[in-house]
PDB file of N, CA, C and O in Angstrom:
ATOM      1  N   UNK A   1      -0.991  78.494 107.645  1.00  0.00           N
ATOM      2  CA  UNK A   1       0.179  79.324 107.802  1.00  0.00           C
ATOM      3  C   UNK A   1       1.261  78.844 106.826  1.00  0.00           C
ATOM      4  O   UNK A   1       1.587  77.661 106.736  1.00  0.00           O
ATOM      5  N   UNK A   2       1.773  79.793 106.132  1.00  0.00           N
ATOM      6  CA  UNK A   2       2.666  79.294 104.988  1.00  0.00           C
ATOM      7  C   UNK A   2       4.249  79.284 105.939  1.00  0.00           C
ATOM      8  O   UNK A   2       4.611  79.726 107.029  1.00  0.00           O
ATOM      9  N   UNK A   3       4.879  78.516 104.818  1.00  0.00           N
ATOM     10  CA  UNK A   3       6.291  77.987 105.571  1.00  0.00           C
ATOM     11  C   UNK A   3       7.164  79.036 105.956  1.00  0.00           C
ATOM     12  O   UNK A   3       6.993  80.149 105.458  1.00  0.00           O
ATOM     13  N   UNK A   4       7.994  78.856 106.699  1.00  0.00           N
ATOM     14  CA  UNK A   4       8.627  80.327 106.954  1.00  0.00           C
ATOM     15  C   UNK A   4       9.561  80.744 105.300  1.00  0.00           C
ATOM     16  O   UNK A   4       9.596  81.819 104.702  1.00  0.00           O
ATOM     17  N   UNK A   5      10.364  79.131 104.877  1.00  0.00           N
ATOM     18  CA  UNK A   5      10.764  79.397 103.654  1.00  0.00           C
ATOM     19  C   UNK A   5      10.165  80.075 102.280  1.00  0.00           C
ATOM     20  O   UNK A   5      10.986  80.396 101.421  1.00  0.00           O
ATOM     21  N   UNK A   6       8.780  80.304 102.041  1.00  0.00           N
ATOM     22  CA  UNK A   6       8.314  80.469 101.475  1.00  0.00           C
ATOM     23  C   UNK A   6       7.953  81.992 101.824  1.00  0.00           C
ATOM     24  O   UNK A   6       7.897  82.685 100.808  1.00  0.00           O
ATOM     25  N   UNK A   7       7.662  82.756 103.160  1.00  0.00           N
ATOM     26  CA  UNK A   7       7.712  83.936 103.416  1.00  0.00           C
ATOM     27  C   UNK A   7       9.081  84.277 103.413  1.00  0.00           C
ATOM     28  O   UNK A   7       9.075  85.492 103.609  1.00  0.00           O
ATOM     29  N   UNK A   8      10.329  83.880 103.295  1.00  0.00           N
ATOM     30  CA  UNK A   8      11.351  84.580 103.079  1.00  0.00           C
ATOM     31  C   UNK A   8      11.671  84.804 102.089  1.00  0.00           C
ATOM     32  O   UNK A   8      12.179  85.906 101.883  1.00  0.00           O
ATOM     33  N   UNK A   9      11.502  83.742 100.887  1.00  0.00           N
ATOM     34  CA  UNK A   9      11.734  83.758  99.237  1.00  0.00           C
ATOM     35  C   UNK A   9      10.538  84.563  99.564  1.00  0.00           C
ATOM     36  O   UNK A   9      10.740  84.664 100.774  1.00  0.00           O
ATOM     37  N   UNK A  10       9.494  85.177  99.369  1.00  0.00           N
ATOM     38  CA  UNK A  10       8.969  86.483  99.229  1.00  0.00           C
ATOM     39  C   UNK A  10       9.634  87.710  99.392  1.00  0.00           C
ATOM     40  O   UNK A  10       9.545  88.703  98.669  1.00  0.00           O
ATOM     41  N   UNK A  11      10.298  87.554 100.391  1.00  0.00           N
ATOM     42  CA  UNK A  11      10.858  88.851 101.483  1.00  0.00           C
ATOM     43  C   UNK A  11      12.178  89.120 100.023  1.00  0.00           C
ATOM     44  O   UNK A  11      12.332  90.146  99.360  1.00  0.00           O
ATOM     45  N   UNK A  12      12.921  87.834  99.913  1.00  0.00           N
ATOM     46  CA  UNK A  12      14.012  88.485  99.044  1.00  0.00           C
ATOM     47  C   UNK A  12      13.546  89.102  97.691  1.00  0.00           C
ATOM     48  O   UNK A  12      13.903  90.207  97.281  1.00  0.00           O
ATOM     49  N   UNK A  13      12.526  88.067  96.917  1.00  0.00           N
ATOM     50  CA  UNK A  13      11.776  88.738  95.835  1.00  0.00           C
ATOM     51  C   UNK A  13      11.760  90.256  95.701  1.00  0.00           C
ATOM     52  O   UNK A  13      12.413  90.959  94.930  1.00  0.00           O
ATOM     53  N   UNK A  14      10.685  90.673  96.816  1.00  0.00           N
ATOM     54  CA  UNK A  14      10.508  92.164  97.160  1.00  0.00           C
ATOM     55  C   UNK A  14      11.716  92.999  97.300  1.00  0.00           C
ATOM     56  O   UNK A  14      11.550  94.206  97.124  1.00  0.00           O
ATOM     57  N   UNK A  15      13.012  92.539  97.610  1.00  0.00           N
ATOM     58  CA  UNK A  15      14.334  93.274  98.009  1.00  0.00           C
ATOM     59  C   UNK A  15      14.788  93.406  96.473  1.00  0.00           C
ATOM     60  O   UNK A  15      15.189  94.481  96.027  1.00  0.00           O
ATOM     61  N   UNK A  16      14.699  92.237  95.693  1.00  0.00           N
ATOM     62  CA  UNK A  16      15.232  92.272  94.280  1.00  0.00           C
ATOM     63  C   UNK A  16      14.868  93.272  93.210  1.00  0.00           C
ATOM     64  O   UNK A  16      15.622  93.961  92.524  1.00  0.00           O
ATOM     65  N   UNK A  17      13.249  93.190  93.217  1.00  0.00           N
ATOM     66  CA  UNK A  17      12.353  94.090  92.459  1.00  0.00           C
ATOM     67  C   UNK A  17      12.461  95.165  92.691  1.00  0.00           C
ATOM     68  O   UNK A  17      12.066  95.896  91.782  1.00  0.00           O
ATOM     69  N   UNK A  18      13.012  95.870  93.936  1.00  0.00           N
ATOM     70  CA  UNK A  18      13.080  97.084  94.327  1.00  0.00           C
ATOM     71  C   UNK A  18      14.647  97.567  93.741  1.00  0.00           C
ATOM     72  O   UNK A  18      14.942  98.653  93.241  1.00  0.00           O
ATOM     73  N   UNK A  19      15.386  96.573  93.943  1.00  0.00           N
ATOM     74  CA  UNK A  19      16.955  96.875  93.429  1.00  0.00           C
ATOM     75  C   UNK A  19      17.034  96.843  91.884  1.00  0.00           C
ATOM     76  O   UNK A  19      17.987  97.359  91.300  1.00  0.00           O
ATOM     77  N   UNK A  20      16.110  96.287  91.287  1.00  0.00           N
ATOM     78  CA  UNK A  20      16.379  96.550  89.602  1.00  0.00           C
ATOM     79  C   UNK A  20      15.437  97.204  88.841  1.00  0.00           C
ATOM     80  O   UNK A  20      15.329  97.142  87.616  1.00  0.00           O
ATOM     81  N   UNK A  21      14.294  98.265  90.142  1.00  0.00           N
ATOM     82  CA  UNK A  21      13.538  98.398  89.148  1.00  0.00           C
ATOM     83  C   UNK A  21      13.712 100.037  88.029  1.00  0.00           C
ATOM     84  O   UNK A  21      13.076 100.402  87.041  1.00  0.00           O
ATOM     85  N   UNK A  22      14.993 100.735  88.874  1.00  0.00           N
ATOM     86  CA  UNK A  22      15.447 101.660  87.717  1.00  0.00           C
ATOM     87  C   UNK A  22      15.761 100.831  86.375  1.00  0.00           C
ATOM     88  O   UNK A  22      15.149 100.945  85.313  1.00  0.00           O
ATOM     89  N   UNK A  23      16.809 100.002  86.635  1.00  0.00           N
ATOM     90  CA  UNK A  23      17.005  99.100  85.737  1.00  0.00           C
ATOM     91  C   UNK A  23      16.387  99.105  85.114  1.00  0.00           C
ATOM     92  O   UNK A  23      16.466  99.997  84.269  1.00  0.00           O
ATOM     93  N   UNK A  24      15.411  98.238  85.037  1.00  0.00           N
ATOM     94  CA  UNK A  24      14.550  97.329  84.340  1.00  0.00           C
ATOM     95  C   UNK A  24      13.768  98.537  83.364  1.00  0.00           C
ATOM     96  O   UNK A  24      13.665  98.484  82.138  1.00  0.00           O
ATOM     97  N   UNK A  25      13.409  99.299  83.988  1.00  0.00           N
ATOM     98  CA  UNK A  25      12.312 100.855  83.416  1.00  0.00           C
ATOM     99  C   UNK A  25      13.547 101.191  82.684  1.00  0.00           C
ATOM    100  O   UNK A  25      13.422 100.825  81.515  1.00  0.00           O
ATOM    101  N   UNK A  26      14.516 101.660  82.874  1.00  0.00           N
ATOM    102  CA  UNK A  26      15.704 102.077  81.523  1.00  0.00           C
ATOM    103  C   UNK A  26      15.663 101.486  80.530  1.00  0.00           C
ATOM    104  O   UNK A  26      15.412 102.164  79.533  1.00  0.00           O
ATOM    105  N   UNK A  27      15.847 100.238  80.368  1.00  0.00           N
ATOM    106  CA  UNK A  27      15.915  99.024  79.696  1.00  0.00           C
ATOM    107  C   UNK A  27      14.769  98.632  78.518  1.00  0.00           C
ATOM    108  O   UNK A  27      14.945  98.123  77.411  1.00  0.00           O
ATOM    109  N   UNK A  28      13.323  99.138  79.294  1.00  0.00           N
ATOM    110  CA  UNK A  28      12.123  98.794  78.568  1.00  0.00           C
ATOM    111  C   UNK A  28      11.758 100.236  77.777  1.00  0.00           C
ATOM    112  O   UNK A  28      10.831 100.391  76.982  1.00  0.00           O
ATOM    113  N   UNK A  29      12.737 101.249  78.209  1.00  0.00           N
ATOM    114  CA  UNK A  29      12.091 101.960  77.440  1.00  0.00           C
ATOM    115  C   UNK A  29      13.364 102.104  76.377  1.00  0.00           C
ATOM    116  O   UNK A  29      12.838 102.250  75.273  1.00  0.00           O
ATOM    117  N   UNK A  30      14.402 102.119  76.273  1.00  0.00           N
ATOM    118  CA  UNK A  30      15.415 101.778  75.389  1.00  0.00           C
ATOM    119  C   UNK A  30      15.051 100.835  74.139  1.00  0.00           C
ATOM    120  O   UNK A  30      15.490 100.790  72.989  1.00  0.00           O
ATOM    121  N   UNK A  31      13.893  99.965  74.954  1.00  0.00           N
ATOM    122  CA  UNK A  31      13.844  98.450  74.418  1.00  0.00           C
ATOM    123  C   UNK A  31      14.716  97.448  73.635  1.00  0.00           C
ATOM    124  O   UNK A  31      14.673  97.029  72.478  1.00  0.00           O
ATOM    125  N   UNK A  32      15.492  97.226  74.650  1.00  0.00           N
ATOM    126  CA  UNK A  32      17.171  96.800  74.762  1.00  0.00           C
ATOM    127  C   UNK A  32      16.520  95.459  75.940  1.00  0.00           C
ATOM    128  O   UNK A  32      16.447  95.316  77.160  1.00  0.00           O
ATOM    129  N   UNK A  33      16.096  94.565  74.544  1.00  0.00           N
ATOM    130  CA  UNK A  33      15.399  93.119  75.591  1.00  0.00           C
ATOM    131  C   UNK A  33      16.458  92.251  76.103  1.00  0.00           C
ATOM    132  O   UNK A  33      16.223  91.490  77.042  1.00  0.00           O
ATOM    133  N   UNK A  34      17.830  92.325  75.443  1.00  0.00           N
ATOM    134  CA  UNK A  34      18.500  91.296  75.161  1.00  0.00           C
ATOM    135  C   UNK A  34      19.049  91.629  76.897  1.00  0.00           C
ATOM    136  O   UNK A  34      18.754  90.717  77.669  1.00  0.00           O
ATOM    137  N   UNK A  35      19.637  92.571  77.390  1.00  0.00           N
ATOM    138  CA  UNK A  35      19.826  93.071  78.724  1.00  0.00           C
ATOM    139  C   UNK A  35      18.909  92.927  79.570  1.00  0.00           C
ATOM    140  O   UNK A  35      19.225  92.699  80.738  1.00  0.00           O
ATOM    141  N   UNK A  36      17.426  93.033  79.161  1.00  0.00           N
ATOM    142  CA  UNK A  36      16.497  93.017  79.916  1.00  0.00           C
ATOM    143  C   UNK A  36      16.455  91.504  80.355  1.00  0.00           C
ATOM    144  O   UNK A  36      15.889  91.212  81.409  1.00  0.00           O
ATOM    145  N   UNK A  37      16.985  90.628  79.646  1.00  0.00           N
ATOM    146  CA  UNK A  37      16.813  89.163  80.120  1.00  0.00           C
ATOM    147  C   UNK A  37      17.705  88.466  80.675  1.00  0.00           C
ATOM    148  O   UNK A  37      17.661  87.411  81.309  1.00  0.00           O
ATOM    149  N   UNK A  38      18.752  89.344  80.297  1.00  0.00           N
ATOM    150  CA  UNK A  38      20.284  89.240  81.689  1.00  0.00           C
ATOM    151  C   UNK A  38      19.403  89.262  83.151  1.00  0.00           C
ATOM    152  O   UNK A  38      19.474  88.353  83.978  1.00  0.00           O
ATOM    153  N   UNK A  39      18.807  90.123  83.258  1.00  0.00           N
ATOM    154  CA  UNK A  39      18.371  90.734  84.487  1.00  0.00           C
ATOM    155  C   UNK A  39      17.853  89.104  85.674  1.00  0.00           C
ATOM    156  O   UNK A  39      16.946  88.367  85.288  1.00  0.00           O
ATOM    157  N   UNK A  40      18.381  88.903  86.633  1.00  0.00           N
ATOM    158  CA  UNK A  40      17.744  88.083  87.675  1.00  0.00           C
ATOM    159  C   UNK A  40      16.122  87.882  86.953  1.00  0.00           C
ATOM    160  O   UNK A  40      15.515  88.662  86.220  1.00  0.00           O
ATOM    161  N   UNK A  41      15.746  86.640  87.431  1.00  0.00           N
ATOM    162  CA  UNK A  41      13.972  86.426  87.092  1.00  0.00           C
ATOM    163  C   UNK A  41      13.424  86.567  88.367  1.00  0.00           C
ATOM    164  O   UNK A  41      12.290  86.105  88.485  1.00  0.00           O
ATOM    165  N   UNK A  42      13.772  86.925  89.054  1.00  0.00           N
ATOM    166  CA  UNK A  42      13.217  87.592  90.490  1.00  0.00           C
ATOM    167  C   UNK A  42      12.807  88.888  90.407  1.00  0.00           C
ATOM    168  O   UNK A  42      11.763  89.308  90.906  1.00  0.00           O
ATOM    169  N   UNK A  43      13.876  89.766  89.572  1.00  0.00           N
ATOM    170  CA  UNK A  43      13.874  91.018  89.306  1.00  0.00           C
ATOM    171  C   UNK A  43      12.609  91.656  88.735  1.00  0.00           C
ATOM    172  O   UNK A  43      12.405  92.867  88.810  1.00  0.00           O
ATOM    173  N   UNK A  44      11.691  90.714  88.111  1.00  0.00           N
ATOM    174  CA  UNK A  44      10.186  91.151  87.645  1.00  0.00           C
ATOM    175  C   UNK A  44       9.316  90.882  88.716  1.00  0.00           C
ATOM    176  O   UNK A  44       9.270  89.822  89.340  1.00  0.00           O
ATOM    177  N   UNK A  45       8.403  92.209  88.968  1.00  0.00           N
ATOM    178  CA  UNK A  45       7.517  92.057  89.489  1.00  0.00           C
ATOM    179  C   UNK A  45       6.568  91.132  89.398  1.00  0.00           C
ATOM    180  O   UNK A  45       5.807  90.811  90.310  1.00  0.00           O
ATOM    181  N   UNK A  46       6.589  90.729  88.408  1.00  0.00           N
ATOM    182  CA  UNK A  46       5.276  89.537  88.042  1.00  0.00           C
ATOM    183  C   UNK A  46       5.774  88.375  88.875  1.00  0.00           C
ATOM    184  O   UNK A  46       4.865  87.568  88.680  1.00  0.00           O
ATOM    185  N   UNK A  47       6.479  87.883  89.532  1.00  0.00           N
ATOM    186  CA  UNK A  47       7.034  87.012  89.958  1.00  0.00           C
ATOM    187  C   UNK A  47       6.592  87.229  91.938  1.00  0.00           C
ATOM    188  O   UNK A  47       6.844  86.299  92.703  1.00  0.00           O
ATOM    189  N   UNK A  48       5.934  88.579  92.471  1.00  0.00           N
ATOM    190  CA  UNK A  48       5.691  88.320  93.472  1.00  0.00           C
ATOM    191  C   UNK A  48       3.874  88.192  93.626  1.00  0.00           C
ATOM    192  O   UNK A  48       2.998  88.651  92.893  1.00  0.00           O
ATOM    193  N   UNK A  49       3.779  87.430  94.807  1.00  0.00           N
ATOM    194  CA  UNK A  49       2.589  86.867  95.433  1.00  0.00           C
ATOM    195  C   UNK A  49       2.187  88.094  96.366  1.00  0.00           C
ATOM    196  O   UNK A  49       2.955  88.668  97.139  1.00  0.00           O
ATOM    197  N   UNK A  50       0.872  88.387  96.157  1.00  0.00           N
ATOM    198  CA  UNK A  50       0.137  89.244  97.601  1.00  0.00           C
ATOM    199  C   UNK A  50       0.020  88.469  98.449  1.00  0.00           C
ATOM    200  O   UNK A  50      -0.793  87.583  98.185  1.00  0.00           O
ATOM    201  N   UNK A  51       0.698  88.377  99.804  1.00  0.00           N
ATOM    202  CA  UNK A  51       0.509  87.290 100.482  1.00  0.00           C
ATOM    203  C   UNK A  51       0.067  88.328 101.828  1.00  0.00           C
ATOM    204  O   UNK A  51       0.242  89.545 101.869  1.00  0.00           O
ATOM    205  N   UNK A  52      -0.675  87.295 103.106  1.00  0.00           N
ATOM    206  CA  UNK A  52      -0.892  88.020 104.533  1.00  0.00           C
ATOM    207  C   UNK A  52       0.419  88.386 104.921  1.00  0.00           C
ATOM    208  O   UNK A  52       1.516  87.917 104.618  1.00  0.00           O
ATOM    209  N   UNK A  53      -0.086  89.773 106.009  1.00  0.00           N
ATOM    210  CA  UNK A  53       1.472  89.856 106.586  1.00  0.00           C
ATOM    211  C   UNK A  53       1.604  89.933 107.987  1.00  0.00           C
ATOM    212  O   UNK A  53       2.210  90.663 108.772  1.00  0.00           O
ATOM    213  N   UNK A  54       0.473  88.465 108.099  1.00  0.00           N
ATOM    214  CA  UNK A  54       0.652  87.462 109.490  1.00  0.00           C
ATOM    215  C   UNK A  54       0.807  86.267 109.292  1.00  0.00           C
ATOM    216  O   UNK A  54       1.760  85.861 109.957  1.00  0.00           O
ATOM    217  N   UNK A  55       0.102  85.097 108.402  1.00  0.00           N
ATOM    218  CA  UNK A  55       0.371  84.090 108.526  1.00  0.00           C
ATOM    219  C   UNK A  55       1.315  84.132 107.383  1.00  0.00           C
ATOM    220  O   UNK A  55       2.387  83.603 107.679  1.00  0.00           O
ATOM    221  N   UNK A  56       1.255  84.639 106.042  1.00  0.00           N
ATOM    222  CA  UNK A  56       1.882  84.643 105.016  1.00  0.00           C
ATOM    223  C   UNK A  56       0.914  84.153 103.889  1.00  0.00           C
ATOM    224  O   UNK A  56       1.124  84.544 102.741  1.00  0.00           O
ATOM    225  N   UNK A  57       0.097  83.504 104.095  1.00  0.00           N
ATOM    226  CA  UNK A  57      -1.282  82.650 102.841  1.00  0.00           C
ATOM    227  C   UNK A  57      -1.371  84.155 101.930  1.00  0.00           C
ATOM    228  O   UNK A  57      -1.362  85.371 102.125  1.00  0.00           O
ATOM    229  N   UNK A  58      -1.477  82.993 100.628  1.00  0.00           N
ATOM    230  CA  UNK A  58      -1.855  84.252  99.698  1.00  0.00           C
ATOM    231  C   UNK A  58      -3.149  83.841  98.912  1.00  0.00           C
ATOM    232  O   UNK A  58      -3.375  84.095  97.729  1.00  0.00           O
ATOM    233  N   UNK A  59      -3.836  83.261  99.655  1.00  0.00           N
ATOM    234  CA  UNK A  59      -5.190  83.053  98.830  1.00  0.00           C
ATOM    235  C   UNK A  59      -6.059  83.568  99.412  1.00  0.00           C
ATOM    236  O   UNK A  59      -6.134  83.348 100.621  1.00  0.00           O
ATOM    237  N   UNK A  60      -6.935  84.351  98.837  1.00  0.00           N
ATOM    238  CA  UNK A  60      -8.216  84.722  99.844  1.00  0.00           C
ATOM    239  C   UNK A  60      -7.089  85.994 100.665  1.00  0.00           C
ATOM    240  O   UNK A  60      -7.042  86.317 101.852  1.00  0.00           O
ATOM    241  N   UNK A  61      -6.506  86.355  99.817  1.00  0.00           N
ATOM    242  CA  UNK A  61      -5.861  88.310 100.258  1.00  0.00           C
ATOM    243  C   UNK A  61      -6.468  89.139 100.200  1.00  0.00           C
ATOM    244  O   UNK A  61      -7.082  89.011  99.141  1.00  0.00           O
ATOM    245  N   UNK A  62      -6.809  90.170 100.750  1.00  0.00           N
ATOM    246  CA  UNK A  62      -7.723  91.684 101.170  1.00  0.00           C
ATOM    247  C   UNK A  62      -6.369  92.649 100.798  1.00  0.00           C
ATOM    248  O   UNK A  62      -5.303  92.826 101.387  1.00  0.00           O
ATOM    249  N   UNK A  63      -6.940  93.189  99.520  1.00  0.00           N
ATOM    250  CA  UNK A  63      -5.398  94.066  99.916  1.00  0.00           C
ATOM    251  C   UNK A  63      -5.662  95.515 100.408  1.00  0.00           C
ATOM    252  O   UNK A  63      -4.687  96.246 100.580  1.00  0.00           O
ATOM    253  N   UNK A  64      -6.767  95.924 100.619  1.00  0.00           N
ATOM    254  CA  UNK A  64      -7.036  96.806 101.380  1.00  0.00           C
ATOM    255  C   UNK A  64      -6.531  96.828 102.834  1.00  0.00           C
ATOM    256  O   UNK A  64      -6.389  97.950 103.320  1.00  0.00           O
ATOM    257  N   UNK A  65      -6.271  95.884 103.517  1.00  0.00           N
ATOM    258  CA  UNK A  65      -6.225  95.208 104.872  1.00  0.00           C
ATOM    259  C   UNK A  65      -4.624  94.853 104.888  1.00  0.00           C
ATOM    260  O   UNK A  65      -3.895  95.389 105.723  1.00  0.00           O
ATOM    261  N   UNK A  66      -4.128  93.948 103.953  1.00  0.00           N
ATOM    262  CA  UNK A  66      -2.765  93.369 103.588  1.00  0.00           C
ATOM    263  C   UNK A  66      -2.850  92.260 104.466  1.00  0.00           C
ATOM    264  O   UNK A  66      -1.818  92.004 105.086  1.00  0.00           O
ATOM    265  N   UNK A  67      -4.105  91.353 104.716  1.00  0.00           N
ATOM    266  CA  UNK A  67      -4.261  90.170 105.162  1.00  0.00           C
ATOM    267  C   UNK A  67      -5.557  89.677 104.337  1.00  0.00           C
ATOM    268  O   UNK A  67      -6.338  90.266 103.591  1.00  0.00           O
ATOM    269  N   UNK A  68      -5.434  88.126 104.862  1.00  0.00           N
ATOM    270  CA  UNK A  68      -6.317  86.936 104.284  1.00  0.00           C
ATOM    271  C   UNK A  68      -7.499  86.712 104.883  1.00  0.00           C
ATOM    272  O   UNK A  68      -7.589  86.847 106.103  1.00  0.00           O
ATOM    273  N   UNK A  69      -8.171  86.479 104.407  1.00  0.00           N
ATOM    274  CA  UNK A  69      -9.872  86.767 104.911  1.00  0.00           C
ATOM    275  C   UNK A  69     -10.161  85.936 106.031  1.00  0.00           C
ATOM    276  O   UNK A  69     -11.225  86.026 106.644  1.00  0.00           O
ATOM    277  N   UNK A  70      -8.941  84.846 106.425  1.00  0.00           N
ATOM    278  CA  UNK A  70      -9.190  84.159 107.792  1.00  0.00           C
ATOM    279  C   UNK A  70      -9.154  84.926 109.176  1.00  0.00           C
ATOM    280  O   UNK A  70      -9.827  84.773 110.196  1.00  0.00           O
ATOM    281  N   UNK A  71      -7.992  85.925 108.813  1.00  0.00           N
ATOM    282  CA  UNK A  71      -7.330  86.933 109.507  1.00  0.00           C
ATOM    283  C   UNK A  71      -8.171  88.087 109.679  1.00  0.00           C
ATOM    284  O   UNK A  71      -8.268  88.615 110.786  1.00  0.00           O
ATOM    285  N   UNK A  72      -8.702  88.461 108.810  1.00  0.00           N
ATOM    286  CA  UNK A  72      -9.789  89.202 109.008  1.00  0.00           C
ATOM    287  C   UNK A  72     -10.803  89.345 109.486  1.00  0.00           C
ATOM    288  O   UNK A  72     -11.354  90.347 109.943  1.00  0.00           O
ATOM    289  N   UNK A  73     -11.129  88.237 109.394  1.00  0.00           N
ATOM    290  CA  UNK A  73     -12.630  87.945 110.050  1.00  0.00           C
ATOM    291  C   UNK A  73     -12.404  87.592 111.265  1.00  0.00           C
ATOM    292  O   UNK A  73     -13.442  87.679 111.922  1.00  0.00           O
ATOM    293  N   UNK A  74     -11.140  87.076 112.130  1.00  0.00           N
ATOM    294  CA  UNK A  74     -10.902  86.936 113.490  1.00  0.00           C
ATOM    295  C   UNK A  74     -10.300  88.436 114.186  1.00  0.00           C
ATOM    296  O   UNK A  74     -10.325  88.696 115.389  1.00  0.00           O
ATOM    297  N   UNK A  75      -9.772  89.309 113.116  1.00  0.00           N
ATOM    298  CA  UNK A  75      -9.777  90.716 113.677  1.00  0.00           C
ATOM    299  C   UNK A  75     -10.791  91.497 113.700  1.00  0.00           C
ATOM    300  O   UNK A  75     -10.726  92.546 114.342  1.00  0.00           O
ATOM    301  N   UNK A  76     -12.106  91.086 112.896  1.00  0.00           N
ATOM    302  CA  UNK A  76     -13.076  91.822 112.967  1.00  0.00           C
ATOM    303  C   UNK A  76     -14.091  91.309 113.933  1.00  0.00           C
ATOM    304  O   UNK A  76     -15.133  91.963 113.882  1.00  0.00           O
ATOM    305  N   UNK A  77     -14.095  90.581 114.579  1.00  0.00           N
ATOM    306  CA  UNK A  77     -14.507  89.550 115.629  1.00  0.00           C
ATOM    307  C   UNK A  77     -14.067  89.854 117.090  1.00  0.00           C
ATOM    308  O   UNK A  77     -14.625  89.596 118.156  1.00  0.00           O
ATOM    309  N   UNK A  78     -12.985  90.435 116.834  1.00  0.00           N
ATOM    310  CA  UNK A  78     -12.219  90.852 118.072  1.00  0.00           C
ATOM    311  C   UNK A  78     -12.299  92.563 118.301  1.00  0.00           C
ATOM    312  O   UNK A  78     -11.972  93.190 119.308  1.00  0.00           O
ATOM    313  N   UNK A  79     -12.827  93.061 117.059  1.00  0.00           N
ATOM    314  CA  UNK A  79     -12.870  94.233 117.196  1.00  0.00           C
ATOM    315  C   UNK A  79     -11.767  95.118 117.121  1.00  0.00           C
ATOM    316  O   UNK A  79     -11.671  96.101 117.856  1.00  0.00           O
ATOM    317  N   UNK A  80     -10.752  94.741 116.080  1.00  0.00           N
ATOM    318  CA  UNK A  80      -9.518  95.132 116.210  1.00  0.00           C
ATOM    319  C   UNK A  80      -9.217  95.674 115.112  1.00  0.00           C
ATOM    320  O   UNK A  80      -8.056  96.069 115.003  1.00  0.00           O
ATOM    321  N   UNK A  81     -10.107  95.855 114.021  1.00  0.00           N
ATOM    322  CA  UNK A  81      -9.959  96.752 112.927  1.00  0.00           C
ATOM    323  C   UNK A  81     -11.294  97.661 113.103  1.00  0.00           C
ATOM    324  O   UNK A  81     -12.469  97.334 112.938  1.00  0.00           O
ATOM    325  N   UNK A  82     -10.812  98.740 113.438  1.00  0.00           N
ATOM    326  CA  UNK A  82     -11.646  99.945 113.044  1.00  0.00           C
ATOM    327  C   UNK A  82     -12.730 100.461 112.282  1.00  0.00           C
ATOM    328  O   UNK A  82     -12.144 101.031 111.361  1.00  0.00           O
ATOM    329  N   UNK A  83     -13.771 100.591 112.125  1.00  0.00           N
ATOM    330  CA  UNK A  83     -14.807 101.212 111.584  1.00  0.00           C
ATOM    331  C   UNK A  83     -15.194  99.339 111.020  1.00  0.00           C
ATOM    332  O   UNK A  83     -16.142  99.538 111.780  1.00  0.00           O
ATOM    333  N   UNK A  84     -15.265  98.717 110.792  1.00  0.00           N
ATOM    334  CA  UNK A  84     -15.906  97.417 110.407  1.00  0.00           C
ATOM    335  C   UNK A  84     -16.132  96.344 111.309  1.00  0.00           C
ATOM    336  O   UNK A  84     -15.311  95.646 111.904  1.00  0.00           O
ATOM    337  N   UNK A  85     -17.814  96.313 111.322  1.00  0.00           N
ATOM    338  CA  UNK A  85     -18.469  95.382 111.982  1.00  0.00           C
ATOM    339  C   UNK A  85     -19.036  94.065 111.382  1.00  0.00           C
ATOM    340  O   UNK A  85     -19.404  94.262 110.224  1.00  0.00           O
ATOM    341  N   UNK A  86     -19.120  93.499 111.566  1.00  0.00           N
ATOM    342  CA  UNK A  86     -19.686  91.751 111.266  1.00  0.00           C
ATOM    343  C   UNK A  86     -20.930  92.544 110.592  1.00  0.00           C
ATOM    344  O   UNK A  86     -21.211  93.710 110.870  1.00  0.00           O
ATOM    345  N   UNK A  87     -21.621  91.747 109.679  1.00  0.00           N
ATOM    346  CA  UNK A  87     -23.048  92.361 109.350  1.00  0.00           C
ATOM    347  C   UNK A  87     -24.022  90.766 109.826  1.00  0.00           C
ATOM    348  O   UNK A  87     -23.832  89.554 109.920  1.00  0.00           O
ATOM    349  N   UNK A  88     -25.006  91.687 109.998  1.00  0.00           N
ATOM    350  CA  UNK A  88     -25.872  90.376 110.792  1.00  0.00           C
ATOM    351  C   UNK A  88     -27.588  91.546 110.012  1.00  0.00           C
ATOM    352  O   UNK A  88     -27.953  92.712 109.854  1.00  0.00           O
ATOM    353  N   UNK A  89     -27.885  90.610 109.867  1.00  0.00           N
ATOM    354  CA  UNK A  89     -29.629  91.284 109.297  1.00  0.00           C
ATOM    355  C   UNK A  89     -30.674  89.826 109.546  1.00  0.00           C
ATOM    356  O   UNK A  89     -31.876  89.876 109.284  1.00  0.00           O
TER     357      UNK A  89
END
């Protein structure tokens, strides 16, 4: 389970990228870099993690699901995601 600090610096990331991303698209197509690098370094998408959005881990992410394959496999175990069963042969 990742730190709560570390799921919140996500949470703001995502608030940032969303607030500059007219910005940023004006900017790149102007190609007017020198403004573009004013811009917060939060403000680029490249800067966020696919992380779960239960424990927060971003390794081993399903982004079909928007969780981590630990998480998954104990919801699919429990029978709590829909149409997918364990495979056993």
């Amino acid at each position: 389970m990742a730190k709560e600090s570390v799921k919140a610096r996500q949470k703001k990331r995502e608030k940032i990228v969303l607030k500059y991303a007219r910005k940023r698209k004006i900017l790149k197509e102007s190609k007017n870099y020198k403004l573009l690098q004013k811009l917060p370094r939060d403000a680029s998408p490249v800067r966020l993690r696919n992380r779960c959005s239960i424990t927060g881990r971003c390794r081993g992410y399903m982004r079909l699901f928007g969780i981590s394959r630990i998480v998954f496999r104990n919801m699919v175990a429990q029978g709590l995601i829909p149409g997918v069963k364990k495979a056993s042969w």
